[in-house]
N, C-alpha and C positions, 0 to 999 in steps of 0.2 A: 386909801387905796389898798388893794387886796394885795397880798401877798404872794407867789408863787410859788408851790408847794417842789422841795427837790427830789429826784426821782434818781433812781438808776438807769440807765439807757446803753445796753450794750458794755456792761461791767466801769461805764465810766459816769461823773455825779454831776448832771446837768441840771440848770434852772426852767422847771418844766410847768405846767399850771397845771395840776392832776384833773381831770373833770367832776365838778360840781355834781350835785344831787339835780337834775332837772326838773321843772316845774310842768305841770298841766291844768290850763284853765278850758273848761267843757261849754260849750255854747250855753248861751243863757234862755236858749229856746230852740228848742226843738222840734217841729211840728209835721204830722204826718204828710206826705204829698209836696213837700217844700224842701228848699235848699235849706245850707247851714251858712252860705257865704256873707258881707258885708258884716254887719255890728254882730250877725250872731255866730262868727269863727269859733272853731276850737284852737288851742296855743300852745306848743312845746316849745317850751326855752331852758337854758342850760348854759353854763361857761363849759368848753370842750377841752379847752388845755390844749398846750402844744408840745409836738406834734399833732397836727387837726387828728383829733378822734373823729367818732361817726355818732351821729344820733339817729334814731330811730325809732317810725309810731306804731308802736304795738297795740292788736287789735284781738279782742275773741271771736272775729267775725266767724271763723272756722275750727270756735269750739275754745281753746287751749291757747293761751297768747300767740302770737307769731309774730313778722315784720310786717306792716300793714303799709306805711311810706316811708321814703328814702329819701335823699337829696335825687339819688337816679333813679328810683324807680316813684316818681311825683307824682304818678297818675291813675285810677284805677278808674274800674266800672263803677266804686261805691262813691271815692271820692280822691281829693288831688290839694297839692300844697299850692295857694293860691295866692302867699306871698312869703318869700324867703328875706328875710330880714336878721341874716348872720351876718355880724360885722368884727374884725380883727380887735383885740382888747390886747391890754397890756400882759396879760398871762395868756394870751394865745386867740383862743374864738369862740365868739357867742352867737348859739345856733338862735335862733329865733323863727319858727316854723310855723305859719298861720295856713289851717287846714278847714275843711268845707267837706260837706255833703254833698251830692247832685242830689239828693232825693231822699228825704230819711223815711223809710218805711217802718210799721208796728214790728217787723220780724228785726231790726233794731234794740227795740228796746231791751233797757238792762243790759246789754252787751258794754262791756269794757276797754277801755281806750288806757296807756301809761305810755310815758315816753323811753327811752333807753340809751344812754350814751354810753360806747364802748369805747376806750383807751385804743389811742393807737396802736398798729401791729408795733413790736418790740419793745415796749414797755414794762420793765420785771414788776412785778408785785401790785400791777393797778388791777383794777376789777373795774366792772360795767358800775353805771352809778344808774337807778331808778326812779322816777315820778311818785308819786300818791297815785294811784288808779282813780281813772273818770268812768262813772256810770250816764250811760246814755238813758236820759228819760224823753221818750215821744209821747207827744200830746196827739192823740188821734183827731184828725184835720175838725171832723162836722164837733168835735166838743172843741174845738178851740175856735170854728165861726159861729157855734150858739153864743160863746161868751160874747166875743165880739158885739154879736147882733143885740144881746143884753144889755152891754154897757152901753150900746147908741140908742142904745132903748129908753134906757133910764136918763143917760141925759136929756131925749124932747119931752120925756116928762116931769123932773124935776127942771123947773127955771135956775 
């Protein structure tokens, strides 16, 4: 069982869970003119610590990191957290954020995706904890239905 790391809180020595380093798993495919939703989600998880800190999915859609989703702000034109799977643990809370595309286009690619959990307000001496950065690779749609069309190819012709 994990430990509870202790913290200062308002000059007094509370048993707090500091937030963990957060994880990012990047869809396993990416294809132009498609969603990103069911088995091919993106994933930001992280233990939060208590007091609930904030996680957040930072994106370069607009060039330079930024906040891209929120727990409140869940939804955008590009894309939307499409299952929230935080649950209370013994040092506090673990965000579990499954995220989707509506539509991944080529002006995507290469663009960057990290997760971000910030400490709660009033906590002395925590810092934001960060992700590995995820690079978005899209497959432009007609080379991902050539292959397709290849590999049903090659099956009716080898038995």
């Amino acid at each position: 069982m994990k430990q509870c790391n202790k913290m200062l809180f308002n000059t007094s020595v509370l048993h707090l869970g500091l937030p963990d380093v957060p994880t990012l798993t990047i869809s396993p495919q990416i294809i132009e003119n498609q969603g990103t939703w069911g088995d091919r989600a993106f994933i930001c998880e992280g233990e939060a610590g208590s007091p609930l800190a904030r996680m957040v999915i930072e994106s370069t859609f607009g060039g330079a990191f930024q906040p891209f989703l929120t727990k409140e702000t869940n939804h955008t034109e590009i894309a939307w957290i499409n299952v929230d799977a935080s649950e209370e643990t013994s040092c506090g809370y673990n965000f579990k954020y499954q995220f989707a595309l509506h539509k991944a286009e080529l002006s995507m690619n290469l663009k960057r995706f990290r997760c971000v959990i910030h400490p709660a307000d009033g906590l002395l001496d925590a810092e934001s904890t960060v992700s590995e950065e995820g690079v978005i690779k899209v497959v432009p749609g007609n080379i991902h239905t050539c292959l397709l069309v290849n590999s049903y190819l090659n099956q009716l012709i080898m038995p």
